[in-house]
C-alpha positions in Angstrom: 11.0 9.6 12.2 10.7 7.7 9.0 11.5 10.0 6.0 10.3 7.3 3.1 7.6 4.5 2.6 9.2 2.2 0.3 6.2 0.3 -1.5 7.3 -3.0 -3.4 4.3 -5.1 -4.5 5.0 -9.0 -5.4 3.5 -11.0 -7.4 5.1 -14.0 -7.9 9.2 -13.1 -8.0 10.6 -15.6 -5.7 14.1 -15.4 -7.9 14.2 -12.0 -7.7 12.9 -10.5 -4.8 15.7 -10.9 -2.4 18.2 -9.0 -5.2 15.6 -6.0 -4.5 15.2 -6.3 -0.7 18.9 -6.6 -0.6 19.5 -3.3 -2.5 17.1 -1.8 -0.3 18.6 -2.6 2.8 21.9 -1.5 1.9 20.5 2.3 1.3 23.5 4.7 2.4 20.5 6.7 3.9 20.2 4.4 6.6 16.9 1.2 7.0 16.1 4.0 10.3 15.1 6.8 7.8 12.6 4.2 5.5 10.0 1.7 6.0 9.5 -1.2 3.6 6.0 -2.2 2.8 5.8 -5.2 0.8 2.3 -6.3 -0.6 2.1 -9.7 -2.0 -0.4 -10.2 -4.5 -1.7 -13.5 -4.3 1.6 -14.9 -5.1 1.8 -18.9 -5.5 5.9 -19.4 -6.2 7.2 -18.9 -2.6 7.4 -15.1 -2.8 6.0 -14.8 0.3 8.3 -17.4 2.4 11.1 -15.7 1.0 9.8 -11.9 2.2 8.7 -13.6 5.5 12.6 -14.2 6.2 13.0 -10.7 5.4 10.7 -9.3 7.8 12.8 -11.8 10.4 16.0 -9.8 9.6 14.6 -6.4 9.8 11.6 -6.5 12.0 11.5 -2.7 12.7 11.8 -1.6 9.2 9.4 -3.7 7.6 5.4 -4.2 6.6 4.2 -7.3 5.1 0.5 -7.2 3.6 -0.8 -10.4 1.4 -3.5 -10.1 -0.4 -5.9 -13.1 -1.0 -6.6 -12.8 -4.8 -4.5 -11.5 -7.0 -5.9 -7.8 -8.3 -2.6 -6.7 -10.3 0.3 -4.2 -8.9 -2.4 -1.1 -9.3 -4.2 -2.4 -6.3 -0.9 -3.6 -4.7 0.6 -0.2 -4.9 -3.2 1.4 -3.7 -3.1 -0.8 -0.6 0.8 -0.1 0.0 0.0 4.0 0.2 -3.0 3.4 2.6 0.0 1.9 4.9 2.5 4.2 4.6 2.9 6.6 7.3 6.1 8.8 5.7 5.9 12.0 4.3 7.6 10.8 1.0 6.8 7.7 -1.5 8.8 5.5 -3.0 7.3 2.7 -5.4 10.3 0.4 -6.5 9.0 -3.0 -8.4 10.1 -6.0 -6.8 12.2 -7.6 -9.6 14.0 -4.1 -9.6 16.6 -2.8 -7.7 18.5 0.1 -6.5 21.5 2.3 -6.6 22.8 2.2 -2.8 23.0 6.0 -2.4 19.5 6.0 -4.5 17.2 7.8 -1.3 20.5 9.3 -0.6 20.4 11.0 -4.0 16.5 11.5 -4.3 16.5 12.8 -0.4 19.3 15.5 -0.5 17.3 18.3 -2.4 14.5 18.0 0.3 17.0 19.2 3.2 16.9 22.2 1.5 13.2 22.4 -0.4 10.0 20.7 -0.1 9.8 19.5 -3.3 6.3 17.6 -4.5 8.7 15.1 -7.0 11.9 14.6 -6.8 13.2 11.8 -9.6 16.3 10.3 -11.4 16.9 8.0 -14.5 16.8 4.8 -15.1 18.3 2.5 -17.3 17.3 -1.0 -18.5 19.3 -3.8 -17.1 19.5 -7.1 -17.9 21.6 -9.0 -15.4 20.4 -12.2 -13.3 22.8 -10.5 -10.2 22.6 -7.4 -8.2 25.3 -5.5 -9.6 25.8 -1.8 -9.9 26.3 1.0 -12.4 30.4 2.4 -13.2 30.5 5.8 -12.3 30.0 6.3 -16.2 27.0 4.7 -16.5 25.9 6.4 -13.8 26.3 10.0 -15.0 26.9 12.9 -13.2 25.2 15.9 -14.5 24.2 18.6 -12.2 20.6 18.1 -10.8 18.0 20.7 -12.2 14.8 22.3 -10.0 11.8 22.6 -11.8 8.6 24.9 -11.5 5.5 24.0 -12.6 2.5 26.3 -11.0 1.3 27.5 -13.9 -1.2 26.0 -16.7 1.4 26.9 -19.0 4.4 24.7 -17.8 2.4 22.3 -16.9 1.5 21.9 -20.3 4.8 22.1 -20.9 5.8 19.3 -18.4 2.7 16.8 -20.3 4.5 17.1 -23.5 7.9 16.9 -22.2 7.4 14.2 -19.3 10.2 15.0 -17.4 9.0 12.6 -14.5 9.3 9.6 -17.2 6.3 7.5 -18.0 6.4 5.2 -14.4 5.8 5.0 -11.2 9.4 4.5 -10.0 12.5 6.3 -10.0 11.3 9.5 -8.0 9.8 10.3 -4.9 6.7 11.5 -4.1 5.3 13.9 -1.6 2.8 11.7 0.1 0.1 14.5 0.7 0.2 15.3 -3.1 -0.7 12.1 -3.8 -4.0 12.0 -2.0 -4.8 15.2 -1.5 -5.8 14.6 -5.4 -6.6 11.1 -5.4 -3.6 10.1 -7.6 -4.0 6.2 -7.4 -3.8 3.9 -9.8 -6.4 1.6 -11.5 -7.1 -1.9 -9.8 -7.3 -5.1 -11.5 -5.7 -3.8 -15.0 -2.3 -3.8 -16.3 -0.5 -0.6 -17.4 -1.8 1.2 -14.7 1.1 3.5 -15.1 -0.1 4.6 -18.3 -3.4 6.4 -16.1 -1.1 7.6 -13.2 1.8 9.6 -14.6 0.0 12.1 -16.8 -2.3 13.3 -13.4 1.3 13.1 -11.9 2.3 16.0 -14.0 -0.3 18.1 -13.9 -0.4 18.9 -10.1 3.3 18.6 -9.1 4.1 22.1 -8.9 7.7 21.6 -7.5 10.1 19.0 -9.0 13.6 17.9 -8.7 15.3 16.5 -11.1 18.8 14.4 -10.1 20.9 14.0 -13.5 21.9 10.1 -12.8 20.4 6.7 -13.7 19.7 5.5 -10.3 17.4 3.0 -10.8 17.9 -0.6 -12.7 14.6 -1.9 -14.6 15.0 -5.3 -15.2 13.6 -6.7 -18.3 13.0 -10.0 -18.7 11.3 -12.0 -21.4 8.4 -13.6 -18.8 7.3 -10.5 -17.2 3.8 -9.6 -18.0 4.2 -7.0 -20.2 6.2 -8.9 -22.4 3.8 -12.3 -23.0 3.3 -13.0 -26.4 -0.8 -13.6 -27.1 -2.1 -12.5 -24.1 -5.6 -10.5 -24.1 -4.4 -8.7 -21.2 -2.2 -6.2 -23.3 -6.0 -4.8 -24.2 -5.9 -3.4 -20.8 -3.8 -0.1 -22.2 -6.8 0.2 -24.5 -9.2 0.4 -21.3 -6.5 2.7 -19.6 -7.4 5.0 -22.1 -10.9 5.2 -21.6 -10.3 5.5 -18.1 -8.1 8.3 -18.0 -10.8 10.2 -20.4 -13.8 9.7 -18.0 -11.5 11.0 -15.2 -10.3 13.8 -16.8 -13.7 14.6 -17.6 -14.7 14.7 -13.9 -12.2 16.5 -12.8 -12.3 19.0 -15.2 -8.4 18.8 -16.4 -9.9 19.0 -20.4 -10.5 22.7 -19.9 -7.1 23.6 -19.2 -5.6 20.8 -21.3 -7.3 19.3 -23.9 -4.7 19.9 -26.6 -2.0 17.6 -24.5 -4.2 15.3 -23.3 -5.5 14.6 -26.6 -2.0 13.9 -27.7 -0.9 11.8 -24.7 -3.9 9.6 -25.9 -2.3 9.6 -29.4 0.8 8.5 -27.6 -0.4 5.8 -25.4 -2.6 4.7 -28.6 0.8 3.8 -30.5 2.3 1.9 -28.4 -1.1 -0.1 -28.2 -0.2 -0.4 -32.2 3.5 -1.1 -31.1 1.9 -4.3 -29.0 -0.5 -5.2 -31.4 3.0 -5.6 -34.3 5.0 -7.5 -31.5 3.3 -9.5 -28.8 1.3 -10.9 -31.2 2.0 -13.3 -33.8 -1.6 -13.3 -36.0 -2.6 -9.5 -34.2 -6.7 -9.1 -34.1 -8.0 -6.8 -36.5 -10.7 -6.3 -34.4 -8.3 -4.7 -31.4 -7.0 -2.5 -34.1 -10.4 -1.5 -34.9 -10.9 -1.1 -31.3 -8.1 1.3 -30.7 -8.9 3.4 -33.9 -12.7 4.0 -32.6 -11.4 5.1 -28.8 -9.0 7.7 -30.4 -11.2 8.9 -33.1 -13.6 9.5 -30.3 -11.3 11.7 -28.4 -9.4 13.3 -30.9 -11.1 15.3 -34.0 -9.3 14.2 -37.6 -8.5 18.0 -38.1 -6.4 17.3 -34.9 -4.9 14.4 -35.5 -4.2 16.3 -39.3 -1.9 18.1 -37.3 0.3 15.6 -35.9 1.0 13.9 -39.5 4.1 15.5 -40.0 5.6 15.2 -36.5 6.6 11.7 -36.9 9.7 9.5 -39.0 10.6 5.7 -39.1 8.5 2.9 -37.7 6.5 6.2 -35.5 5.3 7.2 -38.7 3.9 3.8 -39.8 2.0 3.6 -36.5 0.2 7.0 -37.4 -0.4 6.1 -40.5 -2.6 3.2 -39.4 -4.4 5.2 -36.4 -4.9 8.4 -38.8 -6.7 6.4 -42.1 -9.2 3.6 -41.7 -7.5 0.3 -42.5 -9.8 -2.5 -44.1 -8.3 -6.0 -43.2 -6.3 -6.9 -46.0 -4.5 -3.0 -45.3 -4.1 -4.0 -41.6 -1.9 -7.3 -42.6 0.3 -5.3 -44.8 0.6 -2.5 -42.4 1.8 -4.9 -40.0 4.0 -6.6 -42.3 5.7 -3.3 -42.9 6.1 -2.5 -39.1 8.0 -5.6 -38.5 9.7 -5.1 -41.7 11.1 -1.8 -40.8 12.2 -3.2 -37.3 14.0 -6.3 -38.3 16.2 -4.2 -41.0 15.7 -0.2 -40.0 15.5 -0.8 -36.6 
């Protein structure tokens, strides 16, 4: 019986989606124990041929899915869990790639618990090869098992975000996932930004294995990282998403206080996109992002937070907490990117 669904959605990594397959298939747990579901989304750079020649090698272990038109890695991911027929979830991003013990590591505590999460860390790599971590890098801290089946941790776990911010590095009971309908928006980027906080609140049982198992690559023409592009409005939409959800499911009741100040969060690093994928930054998305938040979070609350924050954090408040006219919002910016460049 399979014990993982690895989901990897595709969009247009031809140079780097065999260096993920690759890790994958290497998995010290064994390809018998996973199955790979790969969904393409709408890719036009050979992507596809080159996970076609995958599904050759490993016929038994594998799920292709190619969608038509391209809906983002939300909807890839969405279409990947309607697939998966394993009791646990992987999501792993297909320029990514692995540790080879990684499901080894992330499986282990579930021979002995049924946990709901069970994660790992990360760490950002850079390298055009598949290479590994040293045994420093790694780290080898003893794993810690969390609780969280009360409103009270769980407040505690939306502050502290012990899960991290994404959708990879854990592993995810699969019946937690829809018995509360914890899928990610479609068509949008930074559809983490809606999914993790919901992740939080209803995983009672969590695992937490002390080493970086999981390379993010970053790279300079991944999406999140274009210079001028109106998509990086989407976190703004995000926002007022995940408000009109927790709304109908009537999470505010419970947890208004950290949900207010996970919007505060996700609202800076708008600002932090708005400083540096831009090069002339729209005072009218500024505007934009100041209205959402001041709609969801009283100024007596956001009073609160003024002194919680140093360095180039602070600056970002500062331009969410007072009303910037035009001229202010160039200077602001000016300063931001000042502080960077020399305090950074």
């Amino acid at each position: 019986m399979k014990k993982i669904s690895v989901i990897i959605p595709c969009y247009n990594i031809a140079r780097w989606i065999d260096r993920c397959i690759a890790s994958v298939a290497v998995q010290t747990i064994g390809l018998d124990s996973m199955e790979v579901i790969c969904v393409d989304d709408a890719s036009t750079d050979g992507t596809w041929e080159r996970l076609q020649k995958w599904e050759q090698k490993f016929p038994e272990h594998m799920l292709l899915i190619r969608q038509d038109v391209n809906r983002r890695q939300g909807a890839a991911r969405n279409l990947g869990l309607r697939h998966a027929s394993a009791p646990y979830i992987a999501f792993v991003d297909g320029d990514d790639w692995l540790e080879p013990d990684y499901f080894e590591q992330l499986y282990a505590p579930i021979a002995h618990q049924s946990y709901d999460v069970v994660a790992c860390g990360a760490a950002t790599d850079p390298s055009a090869s598949l290479v590994y971590f040293d045994e420093k890098s790694r780290g080898e801290g003893e794993g810690q098992a969390l609780c969280s089946d009360t409103v009270e941790r769980k407040k505690e776990m939306l502050i502290q975000k012990p899960l991290n911010i994404f959708a990879w590095a854990k592993i995810i009971r699969k019946e937690l996932l829809l018995d509360h309908q914890i899928y990610f928006p479609e068509g949008l980027l930074y559809e983490d930004n809606y999914w993790y906080p919901l992740l939080h609140i209803y995983a009672d049982t969590i695992y937490i294995v002390q080493k970086r198992l999981y390379h993010y690559f970053m790279r300079d023409s991944s999406t999140v990282h274009a210079m001028n592009d109106p998509h990086h409005l989407d976190r703004v939409t995000i926002q007022l998403i995940k408000w009109e959800d927790y709304e109908k499911r009537g999470l505010l009741q419970s947890y208004r206080a950290e949900l207010e100040y996970d919007g505060l969060y996700c609202a800076m690093h708008f600002m932090r996109c708005l400083v540096f994928r831009y090069d002339r930054p729209s005072f009218s998305y500024y505007q934009l992002q100041r209205e959402v938040l001041r709609q969801r979070i009283p100024d007596d609350i956001m009073a609160l937070y003024a002194d919680t924050f140093s360095g180039l954090d602070r600056i970002l408040f500062n331009a969410l907490y007072q009303a910037l006219d035009a001229e202010s919002f160039q200077k602001f910016i000016e300063q931001a990117r000042w502080y960077i460049y020399n305090k950074g």
